[in-house]
C-alpha positions as protocol buffer text, in pm:
chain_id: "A"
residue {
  index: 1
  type: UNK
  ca { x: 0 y: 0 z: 0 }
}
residue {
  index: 2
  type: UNK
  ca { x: 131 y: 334 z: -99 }
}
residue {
  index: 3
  type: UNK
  ca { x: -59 y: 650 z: 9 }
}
residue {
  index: 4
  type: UNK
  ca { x: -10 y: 1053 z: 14 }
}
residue {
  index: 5
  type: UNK
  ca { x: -105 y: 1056 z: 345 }
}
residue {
  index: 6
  type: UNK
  ca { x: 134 y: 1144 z: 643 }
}
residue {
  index: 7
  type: UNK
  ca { x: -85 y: 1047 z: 910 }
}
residue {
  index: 8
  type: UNK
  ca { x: -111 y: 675 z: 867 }
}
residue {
  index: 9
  type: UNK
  ca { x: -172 y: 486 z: 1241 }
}
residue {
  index: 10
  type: UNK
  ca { x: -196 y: 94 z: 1312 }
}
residue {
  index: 11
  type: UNK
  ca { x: -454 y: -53 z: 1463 }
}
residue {
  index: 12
  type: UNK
  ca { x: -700 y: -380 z: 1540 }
}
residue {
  index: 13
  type: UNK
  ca { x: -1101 y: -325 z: 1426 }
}
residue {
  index: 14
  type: UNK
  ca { x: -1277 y: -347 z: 1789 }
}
residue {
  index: 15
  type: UNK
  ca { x: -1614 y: -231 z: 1660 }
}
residue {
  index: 16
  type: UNK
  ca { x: -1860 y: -242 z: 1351 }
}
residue {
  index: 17
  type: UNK
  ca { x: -2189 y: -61 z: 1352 }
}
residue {
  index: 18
  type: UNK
  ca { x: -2313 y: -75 z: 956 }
}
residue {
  index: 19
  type: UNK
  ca { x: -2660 y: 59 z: 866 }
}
residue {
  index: 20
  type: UNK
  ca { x: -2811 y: 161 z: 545 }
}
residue {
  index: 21
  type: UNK
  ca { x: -2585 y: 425 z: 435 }
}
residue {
  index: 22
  type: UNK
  ca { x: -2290 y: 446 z: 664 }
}
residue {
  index: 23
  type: UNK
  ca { x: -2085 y: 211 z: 868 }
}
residue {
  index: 24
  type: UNK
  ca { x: -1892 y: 341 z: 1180 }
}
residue {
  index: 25
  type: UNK
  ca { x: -1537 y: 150 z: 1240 }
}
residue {
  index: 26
  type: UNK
  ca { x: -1349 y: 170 z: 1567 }
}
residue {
  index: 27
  type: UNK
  ca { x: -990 y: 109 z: 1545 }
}
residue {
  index: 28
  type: UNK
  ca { x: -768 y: 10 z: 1896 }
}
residue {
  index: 29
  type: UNK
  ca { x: -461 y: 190 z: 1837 }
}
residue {
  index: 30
  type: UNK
  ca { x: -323 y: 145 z: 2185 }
}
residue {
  index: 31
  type: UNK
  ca { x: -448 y: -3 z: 2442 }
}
residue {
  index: 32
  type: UNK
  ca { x: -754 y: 171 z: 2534 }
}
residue {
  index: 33
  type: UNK
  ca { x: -690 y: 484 z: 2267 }
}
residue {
  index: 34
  type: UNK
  ca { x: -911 y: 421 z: 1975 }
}
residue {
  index: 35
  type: UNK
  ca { x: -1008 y: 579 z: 1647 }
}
residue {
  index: 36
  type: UNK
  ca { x: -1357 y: 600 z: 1515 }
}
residue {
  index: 37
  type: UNK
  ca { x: -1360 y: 550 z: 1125 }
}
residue {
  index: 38
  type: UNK
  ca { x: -1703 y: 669 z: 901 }
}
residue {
  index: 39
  type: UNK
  ca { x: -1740 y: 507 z: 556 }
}
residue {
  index: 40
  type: UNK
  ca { x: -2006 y: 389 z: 344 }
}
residue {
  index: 41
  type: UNK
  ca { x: -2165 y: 94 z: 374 }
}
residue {
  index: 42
  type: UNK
  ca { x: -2085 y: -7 z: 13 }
}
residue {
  index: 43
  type: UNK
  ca { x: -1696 y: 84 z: 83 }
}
residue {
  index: 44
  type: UNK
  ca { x: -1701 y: -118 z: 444 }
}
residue {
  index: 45
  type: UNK
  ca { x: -1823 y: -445 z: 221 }
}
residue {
  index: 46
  type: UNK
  ca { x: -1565 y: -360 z: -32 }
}
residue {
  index: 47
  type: UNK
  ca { x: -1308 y: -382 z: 245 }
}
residue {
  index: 48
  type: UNK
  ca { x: -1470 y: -690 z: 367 }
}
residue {
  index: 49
  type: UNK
  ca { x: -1453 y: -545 z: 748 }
}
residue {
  index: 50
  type: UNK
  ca { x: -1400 y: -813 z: 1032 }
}
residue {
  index: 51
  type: UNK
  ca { x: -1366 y: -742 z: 1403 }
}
residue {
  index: 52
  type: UNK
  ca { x: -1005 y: -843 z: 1504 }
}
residue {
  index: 53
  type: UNK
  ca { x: -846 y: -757 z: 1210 }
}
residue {
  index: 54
  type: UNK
  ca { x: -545 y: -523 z: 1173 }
}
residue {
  index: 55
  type: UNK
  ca { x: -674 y: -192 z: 974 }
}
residue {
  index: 56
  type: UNK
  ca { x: -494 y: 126 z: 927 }
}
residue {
  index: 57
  type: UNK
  ca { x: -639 y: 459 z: 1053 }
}
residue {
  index: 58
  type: UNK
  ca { x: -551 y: 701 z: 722 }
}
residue {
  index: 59
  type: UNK
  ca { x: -566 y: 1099 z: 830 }
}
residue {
  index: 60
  type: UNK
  ca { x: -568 y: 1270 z: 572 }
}
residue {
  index: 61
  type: UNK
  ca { x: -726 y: 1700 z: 615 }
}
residue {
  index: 62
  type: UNK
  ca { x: -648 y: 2036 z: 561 }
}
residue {
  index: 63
  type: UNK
  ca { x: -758 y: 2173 z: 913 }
}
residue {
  index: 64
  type: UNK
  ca { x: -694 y: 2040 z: 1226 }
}
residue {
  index: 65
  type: UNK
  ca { x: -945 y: 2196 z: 1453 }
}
residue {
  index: 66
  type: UNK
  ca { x: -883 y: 2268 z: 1804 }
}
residue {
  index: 67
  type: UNK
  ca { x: -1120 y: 2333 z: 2121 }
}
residue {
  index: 68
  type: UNK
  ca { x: -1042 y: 2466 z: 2431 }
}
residue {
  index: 69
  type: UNK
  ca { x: -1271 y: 2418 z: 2773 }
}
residue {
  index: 70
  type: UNK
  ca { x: -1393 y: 2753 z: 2922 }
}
């Protein structure tokens, strides 16, 4: 696999929630410190998704927003 993307992270699929449209991914990436991945449903199946399996998180944006607590 060769990407453009920097921001390229390791991980095991904990969690699949697919519905209609969209399927949310969770991705352990350390113990405890996990990623939460939305694609479509039709790209999940294409990927053939299975809990345990090693995926990669890919971060790939032009903003990194930031928030602050009062």
């Amino acid at each position: 696999m060769k990407i453009s993307a920097r921001n390229v992270i390791k991980g095991i699929i904990k969690d699949i929630k697919e519905g209609p449209i969209s399927t949310l991914a969770v991705i352990e990436i350390a113990p405890g410190v996990e990623i939460v991945s939305v694609i479509t449903t039709e790209g999940a199946d294409a990927l053939q998704l299975e809990i345990g399996q090693s995926a990669y998180a890919i971060i790939k944006a032009s903003n990194v927003m930031l928030g602050m607590d009062d």
